[in-house]
C-alpha positions as CSV (number, residue, x, y, z in Angstrom):
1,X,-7.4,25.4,-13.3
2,X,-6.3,21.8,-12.3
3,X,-8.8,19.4,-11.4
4,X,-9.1,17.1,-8.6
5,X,-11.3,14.0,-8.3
6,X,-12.1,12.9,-4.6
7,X,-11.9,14.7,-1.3
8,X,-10.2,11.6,0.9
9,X,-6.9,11.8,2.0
10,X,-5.1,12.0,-1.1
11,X,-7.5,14.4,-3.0
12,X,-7.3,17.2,0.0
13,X,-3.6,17.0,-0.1
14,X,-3.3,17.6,-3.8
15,X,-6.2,20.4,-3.8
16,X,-4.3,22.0,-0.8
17,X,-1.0,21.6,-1.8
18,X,-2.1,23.4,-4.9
19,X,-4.2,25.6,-3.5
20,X,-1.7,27.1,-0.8
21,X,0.7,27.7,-3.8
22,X,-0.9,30.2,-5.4
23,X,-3.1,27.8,-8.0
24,X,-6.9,28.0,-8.4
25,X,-8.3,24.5,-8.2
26,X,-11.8,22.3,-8.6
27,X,-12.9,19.3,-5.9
28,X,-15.1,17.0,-7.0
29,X,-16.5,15.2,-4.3
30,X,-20.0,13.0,-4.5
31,X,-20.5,12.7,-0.7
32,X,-23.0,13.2,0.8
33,X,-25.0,13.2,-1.6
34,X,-23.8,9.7,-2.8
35,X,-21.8,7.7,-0.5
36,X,-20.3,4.5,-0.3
37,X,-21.3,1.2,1.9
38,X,-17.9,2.1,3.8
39,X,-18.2,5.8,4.7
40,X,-20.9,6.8,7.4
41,X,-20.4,11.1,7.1
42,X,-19.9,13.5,4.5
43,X,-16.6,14.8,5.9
44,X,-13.6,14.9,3.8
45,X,-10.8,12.7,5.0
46,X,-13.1,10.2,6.4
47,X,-11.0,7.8,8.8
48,X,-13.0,4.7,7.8
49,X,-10.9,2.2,10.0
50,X,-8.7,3.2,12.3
51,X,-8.3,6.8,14.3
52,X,-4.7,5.9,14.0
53,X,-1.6,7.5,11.5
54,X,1.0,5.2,13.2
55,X,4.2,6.2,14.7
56,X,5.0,9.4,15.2
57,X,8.7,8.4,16.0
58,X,11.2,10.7,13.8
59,X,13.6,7.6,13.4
60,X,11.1,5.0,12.4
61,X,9.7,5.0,8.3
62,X,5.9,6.7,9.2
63,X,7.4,8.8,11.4
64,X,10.3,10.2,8.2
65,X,7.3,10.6,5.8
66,X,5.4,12.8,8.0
67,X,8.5,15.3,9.0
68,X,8.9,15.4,4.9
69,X,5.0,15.7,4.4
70,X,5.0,18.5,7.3
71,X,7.8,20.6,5.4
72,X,6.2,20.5,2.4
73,X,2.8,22.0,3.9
74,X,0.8,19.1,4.8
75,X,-2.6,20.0,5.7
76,X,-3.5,16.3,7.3
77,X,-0.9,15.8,9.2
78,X,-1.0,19.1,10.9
79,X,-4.8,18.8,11.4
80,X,-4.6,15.4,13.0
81,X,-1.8,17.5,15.5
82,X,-4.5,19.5,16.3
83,X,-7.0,17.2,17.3
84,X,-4.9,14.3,18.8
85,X,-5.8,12.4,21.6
86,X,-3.6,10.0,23.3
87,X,-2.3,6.6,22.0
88,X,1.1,6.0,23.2
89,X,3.8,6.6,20.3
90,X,0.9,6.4,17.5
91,X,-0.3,10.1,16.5
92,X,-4.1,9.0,17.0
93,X,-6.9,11.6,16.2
94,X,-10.8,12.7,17.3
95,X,-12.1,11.1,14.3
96,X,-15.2,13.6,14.1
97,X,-13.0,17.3,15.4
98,X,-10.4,15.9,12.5
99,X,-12.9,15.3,9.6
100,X,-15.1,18.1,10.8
101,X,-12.1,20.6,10.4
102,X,-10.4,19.3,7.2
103,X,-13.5,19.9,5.5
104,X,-13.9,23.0,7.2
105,X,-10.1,24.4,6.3
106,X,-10.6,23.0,2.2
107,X,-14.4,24.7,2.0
108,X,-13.2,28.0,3.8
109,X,-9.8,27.9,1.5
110,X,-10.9,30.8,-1.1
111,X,-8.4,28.7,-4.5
112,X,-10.7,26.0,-3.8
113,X,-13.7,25.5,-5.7
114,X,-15.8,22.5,-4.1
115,X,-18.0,20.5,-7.5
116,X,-20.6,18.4,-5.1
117,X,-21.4,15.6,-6.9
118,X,-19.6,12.5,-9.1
119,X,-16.9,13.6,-11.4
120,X,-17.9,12.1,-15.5
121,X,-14.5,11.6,-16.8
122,X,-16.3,12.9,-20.3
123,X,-15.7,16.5,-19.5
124,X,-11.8,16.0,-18.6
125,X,-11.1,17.8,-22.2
126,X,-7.3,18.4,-22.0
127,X,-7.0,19.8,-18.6
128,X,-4.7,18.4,-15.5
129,X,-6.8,16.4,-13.3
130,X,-5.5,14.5,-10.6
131,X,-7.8,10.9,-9.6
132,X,-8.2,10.5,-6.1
133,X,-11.4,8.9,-6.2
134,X,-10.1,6.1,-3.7
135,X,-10.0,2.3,-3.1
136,X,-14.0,2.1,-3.5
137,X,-14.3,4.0,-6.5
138,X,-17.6,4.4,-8.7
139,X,-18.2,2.2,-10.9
140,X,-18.2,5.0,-13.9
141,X,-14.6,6.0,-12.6
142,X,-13.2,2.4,-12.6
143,X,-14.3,1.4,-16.0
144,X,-13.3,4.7,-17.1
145,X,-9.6,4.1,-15.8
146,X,-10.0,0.6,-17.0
147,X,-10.5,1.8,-20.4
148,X,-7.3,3.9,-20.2
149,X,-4.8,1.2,-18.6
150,X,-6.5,-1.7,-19.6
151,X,-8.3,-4.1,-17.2
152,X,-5.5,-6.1,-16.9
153,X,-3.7,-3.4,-15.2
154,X,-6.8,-2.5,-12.7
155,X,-7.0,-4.2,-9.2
156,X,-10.8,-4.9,-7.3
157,X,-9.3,-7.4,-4.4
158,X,-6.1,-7.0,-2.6
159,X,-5.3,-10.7,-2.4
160,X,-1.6,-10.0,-0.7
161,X,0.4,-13.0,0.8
162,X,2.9,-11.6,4.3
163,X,5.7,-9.7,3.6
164,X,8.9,-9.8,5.4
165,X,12.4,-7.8,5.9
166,X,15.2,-9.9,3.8
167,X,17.6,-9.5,6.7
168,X,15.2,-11.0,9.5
169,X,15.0,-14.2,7.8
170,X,17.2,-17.1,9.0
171,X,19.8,-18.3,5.9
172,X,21.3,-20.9,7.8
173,X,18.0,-22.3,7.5
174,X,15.9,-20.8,4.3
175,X,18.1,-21.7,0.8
176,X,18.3,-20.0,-2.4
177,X,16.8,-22.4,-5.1
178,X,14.3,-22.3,-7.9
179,X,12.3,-25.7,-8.7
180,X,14.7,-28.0,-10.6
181,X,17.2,-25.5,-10.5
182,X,15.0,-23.6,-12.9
183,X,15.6,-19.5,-13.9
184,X,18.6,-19.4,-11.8
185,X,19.5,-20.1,-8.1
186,X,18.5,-17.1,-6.8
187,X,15.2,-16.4,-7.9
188,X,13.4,-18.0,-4.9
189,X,14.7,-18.9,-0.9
190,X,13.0,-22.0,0.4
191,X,11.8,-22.7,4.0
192,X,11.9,-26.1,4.4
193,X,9.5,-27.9,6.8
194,X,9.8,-31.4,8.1
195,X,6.9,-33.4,8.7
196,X,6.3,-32.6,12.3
197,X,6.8,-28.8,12.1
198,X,4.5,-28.7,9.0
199,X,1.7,-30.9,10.6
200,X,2.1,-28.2,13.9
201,X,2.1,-25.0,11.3
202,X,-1.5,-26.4,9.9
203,X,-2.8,-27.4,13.2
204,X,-2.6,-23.5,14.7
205,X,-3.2,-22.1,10.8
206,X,-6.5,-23.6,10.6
207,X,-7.6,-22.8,14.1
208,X,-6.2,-19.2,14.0
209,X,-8.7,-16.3,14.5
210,X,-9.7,-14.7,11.0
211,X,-11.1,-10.8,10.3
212,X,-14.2,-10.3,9.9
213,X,-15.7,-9.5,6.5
214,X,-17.1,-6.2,6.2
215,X,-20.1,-5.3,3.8
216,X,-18.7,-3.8,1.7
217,X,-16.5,-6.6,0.1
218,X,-20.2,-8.6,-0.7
219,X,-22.0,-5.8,-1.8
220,X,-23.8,-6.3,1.8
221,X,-25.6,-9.2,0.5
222,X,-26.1,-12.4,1.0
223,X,-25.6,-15.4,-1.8
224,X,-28.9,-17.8,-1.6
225,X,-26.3,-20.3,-3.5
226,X,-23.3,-19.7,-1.2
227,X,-23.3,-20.5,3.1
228,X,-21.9,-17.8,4.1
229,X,-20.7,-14.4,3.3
230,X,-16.7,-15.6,3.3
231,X,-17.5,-18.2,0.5
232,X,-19.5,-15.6,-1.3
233,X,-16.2,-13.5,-1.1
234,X,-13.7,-16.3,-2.0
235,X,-16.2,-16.1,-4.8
236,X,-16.0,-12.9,-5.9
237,X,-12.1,-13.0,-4.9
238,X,-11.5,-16.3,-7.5
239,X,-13.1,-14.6,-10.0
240,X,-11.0,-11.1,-9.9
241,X,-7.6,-12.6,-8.2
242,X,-7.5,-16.5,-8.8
243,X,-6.5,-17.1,-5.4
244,X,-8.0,-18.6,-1.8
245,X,-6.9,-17.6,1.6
246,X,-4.5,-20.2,2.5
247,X,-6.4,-21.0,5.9
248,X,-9.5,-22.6,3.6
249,X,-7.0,-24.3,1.4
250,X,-5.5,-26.3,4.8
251,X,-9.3,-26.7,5.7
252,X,-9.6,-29.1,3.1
253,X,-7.3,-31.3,4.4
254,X,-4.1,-31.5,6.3
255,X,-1.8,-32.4,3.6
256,X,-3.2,-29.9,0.9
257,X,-0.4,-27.5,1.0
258,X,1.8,-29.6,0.8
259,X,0.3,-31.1,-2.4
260,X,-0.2,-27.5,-3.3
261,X,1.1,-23.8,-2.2
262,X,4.1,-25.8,-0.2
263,X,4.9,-28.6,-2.3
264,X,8.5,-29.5,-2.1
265,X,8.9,-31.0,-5.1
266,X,12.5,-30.2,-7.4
267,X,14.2,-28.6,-3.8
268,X,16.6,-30.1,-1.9
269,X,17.9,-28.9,1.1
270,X,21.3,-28.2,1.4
271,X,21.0,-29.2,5.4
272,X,20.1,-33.1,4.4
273,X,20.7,-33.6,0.3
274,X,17.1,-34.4,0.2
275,X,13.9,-32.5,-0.6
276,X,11.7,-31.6,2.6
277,X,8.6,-32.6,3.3
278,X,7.2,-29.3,2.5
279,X,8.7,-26.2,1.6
280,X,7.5,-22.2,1.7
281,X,8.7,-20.0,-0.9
282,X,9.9,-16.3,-0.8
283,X,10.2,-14.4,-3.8
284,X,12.0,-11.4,-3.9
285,X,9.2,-8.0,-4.0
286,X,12.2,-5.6,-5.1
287,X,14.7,-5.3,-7.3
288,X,17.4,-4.7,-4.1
289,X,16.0,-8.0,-2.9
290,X,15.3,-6.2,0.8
291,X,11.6,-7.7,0.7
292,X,10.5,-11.3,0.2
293,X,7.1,-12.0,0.1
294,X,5.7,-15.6,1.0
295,X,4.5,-17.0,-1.9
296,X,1.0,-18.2,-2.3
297,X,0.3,-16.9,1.6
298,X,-2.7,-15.0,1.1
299,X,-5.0,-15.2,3.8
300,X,-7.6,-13.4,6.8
301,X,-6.1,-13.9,10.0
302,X,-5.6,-11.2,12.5
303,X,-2.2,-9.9,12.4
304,X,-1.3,-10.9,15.3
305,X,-2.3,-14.6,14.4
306,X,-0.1,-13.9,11.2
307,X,3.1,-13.0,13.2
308,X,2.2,-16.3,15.4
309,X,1.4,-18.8,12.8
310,X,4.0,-17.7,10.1
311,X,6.9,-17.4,12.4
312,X,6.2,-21.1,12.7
313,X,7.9,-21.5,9.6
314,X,11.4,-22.8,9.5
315,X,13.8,-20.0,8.7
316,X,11.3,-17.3,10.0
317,X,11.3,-17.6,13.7
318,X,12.3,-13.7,14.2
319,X,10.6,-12.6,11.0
320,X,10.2,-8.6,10.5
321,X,6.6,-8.1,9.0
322,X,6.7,-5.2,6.9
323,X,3.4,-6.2,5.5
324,X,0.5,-8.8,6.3
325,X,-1.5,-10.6,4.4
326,X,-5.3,-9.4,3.1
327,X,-7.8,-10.3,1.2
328,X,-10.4,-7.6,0.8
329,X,-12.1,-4.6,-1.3
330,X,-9.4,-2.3,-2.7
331,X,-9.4,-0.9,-6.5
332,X,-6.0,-0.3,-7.7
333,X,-3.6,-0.1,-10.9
334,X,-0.7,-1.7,-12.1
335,X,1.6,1.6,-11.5
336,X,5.1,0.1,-12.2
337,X,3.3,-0.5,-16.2
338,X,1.2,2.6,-16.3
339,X,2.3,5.3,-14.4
340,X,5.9,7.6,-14.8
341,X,7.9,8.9,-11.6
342,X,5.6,11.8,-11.3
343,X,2.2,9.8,-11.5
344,X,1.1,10.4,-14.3
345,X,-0.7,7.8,-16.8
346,X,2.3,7.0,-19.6
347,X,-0.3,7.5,-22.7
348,X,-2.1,10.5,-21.4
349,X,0.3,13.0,-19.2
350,X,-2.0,15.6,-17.8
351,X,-3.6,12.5,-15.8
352,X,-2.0,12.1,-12.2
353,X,-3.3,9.3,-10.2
354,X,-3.1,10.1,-6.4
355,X,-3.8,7.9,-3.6
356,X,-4.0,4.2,-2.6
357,X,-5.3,4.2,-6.8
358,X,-1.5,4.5,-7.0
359,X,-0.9,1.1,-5.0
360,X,0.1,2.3,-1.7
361,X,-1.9,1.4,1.2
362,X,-2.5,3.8,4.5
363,X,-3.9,7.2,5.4
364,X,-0.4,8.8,5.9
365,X,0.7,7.0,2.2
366,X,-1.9,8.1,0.4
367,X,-2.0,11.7,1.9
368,X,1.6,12.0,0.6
369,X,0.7,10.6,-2.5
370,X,-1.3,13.2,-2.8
371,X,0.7,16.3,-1.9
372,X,3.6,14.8,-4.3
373,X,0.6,14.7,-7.2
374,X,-0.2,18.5,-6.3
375,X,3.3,20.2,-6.6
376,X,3.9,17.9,-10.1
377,X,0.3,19.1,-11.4
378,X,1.5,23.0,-10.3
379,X,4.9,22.1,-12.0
380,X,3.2,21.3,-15.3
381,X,0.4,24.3,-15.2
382,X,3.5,26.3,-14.6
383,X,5.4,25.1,-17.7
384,X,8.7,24.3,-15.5
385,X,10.3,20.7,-15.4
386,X,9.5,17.7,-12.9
387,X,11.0,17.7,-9.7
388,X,11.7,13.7,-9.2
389,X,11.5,13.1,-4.9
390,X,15.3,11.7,-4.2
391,X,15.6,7.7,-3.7
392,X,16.7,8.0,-0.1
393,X,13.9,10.1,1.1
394,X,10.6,8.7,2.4
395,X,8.4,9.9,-0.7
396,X,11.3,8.7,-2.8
397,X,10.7,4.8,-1.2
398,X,7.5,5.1,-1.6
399,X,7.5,5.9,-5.7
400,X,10.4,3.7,-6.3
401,X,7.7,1.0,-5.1
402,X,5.4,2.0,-7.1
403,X,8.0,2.4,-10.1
404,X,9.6,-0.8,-9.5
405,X,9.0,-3.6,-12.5
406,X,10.6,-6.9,-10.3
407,X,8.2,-9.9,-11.4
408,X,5.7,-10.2,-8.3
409,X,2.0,-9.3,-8.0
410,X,2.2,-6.3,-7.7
411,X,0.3,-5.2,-4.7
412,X,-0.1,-2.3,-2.1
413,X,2.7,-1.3,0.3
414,X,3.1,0.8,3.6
415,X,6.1,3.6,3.9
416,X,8.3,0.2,5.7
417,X,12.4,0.2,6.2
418,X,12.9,-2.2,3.4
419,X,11.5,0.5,0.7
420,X,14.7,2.6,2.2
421,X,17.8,2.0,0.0
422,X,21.1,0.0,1.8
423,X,23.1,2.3,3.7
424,X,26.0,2.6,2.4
425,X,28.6,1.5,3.3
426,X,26.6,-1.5,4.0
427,X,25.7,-2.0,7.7
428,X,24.9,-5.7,9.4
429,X,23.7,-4.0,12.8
430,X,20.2,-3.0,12.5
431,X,20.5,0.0,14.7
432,X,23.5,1.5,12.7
433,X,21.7,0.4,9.2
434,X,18.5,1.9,10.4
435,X,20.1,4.8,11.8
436,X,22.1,5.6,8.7
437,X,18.8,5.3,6.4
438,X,17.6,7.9,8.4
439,X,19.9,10.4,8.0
440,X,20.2,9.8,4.3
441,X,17.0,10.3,4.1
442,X,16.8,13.5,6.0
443,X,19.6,15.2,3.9
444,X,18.1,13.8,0.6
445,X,15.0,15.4,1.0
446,X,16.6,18.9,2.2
447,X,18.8,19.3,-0.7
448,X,15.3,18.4,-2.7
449,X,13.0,20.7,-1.0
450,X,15.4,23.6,-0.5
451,X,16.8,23.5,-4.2
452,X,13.4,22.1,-6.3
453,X,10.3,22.9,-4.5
454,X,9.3,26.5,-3.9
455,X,7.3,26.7,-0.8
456,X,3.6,26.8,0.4
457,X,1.9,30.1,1.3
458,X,1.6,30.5,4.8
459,X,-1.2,32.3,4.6
């Protein structure tokens, strides 16, 4: 029997996706029974944020993962078809009809044996058990992991600067250069600010509206030595990450970033031989150098506020977001160092790691995440070889993320189009490029389904 830790979006997936194929099962689940300060029922699947699974379009990145996560027998994405409600090209969902019937379809499914109650990683023995337990995993569970990957390699804050599509950003404007030349040419681009379009950017960065902090992320209390709950949280943040939200670094005065996160010094820009009064860096956040991410950007403003504010920036006028900045509650590993290509912990194979544990961030991401854990587990109980998911396909983008050892921090992704391999041949128009990504995609995972993966049970 395979074991499954955590009935979110991730842990039904793999139990179903196991379950459906002919293999008996055990859920661990601890709610309701014990909950957590961010769920409020004792449904599985619990949409904790948003009712929303984003787009449903077939040519857009969300809407690729869930045609491949529907032909491989996904049982969220064709519950949340069943209990949509209307929200434009987003496939949103009756939060309460949704959860209510996922749990009802895993407790009524009869290879499923439901554990009520938190998993204690001392009784894994030898068995396959996949961890789902989620971004706000117990206590017992983290240090457990932490004891396996080492606490180096374990995540409690998501402290994640703005990431952006390499072809949206303007190279006539940003330059390729490492301080002093430093590591190479190409290790960095720089946007360069001059002094009244930096003094402009920190004007409308400090006043830009922040997120509110959630419980949660404090504990739901209050510091007596701290004033209020987002100090507490830098706090707590500092201590994990090492980092500050870069609006409360420009609080502290209006040339700070430029004596800090922006500081020009060893640049010059090619536009005027000298250096510029302040500079924002990009570092690559793949090894095809189709992401940058903006260095030292970390921060809680809205995203809407982020698009404003950091398309400010010289060079990034029509910047592509594939990714905002956050700063908040999330428990995560260091997958590229400790997990293979078929999630499982290097030193101890028969652990798979589902979920946003794996460092992918969204309901539809972790849900695949999940499935893709299930058919490897059913793989391994079977005694027949891996099936890798093919590079072009959506699941494919989403594990060579989590596979890819680049230099960055490594931190969680959404499904986005610069996780797709180049089209090739290499295409300048977006439309064509996009287009093509798509349908390499589509065949990819065709030839892998039809030839690797035997099919779920209908029935």
């Amino acid at each position: 029997m395979i074991t499954v830790v955590g009935a979110g979006f991730a842990g039904v997936e793999a139990a179903w996706a196991i379950a459906s194929r002919g293999e008996p099962v055990r859920l661990y689940e601890m709610r309701p029974g014990q909950t957590t300060p961010a769920h409020t029922t004792g449904y599985y699947a619990e949409l904790v944020c948003s009712n929303s699974f984003k787009s449903k379009n077939p040519q857009s990145p969300a809407g690729e993962l869930k045609l491949e996560m529907l032909a491989l027998g996904s049982l969220v994405i064709q519950t949340a078809l069943e209990h949509e409600v209307p929200g434009g090209e987003a496939l949103c969902v009756d939060r309460d009809r949704f959860g209510e019937a996922i749990t009802a379809k895993i407790k009524s499914h009869p290879l499923i044996e439901v554990a009520e109650g938190e998993w204690n990683p001392e009784e894994i023995a030898d068995e396959i058990t996949i961890i789902a337990a989620g971004p706000l995993a117990t206590d017992r569970v983290a240090n457990w992991l932490a004891g396996l990957t080492g606490r180096k390699n374990l995540y409690f804050y998501d402290a994640v600067s703005p990431t952006v599509d390499a072809h949206s950003i303007d190279r006539s404007i940003a330059f390729e250069q490492s301080r002093y030349d430093k590591g190479g040419t190409s290790d960095y681009l720089n946007c360069p600010f001059n002094k009244d379009e930096y003094e402009a950017f920190v004007i409308e960065l400090v006043a830009a509206e922040r997120t509110p902090i959630q419980a949660f992320e404090t504990g739901g209390k209050r510091d007596a030595a701290s004033d209020t709950l987002e100090d507490q949280l830098v706090e707590k943040i500092q201590y994990f990450s090492g980092c500050m939200p870069i609006e409360a670094i420009a609080e502290r005065g209006s040339r700070s970033l430029a004596f800090g996160n922006f500081k020009p010094v060893g640049l010059i820009d090619p536009r005027t031989g000298r250096r510029p009064y302040a500079a924002l860096q990009l570092r690559p956040e793949n090894s095809a150098k189709t992401l940058y991410s903006l260095v030292a950007c970390q921060n809680r403003l809205r995203w809407a506020e982020q698009k404003r504010v950091f398309r400010m920036v010289p060079g990034l006028e029509s910047a592509d977001f594939v990714r905002f900045g956050v700063i908040h509650r999330n428990t995560y590993i260091q997958s590229p160092e400790i997990l293979d290509q078929f999630l499982r912990l290097r030193n101890q194979p028969q652990i798979y790691v589902a979920g946003q544990l794996t460092g992918v961030e969204g309901y539809v991401e972790s849900a695949a995440m999940g499935i893709y854990a299930g058919i490897q587990a059913i793989r391994d109980i079977r005694n027949e070889k891996p099936s890798p998911a093919p590079r072009a396909s959506a699941f494919g983008s989403l594990l060579a993320h989590l596979q890819d050892l680049t230099p960055r921090d490594f931190a969680p992704m959404n499904i986005n189009w610069g996780l797709f391999p180049e089209a090739e041949p290499s295409q300048k128009d977006k439309g064509i490029r996009r287009e093509r990504q798509m349908l390499d995609a589509r065949e990819a995972f065709n030839e892998w389904r039809n030839s690797s993966l035997k099919a779920p049970d209908p029935n």
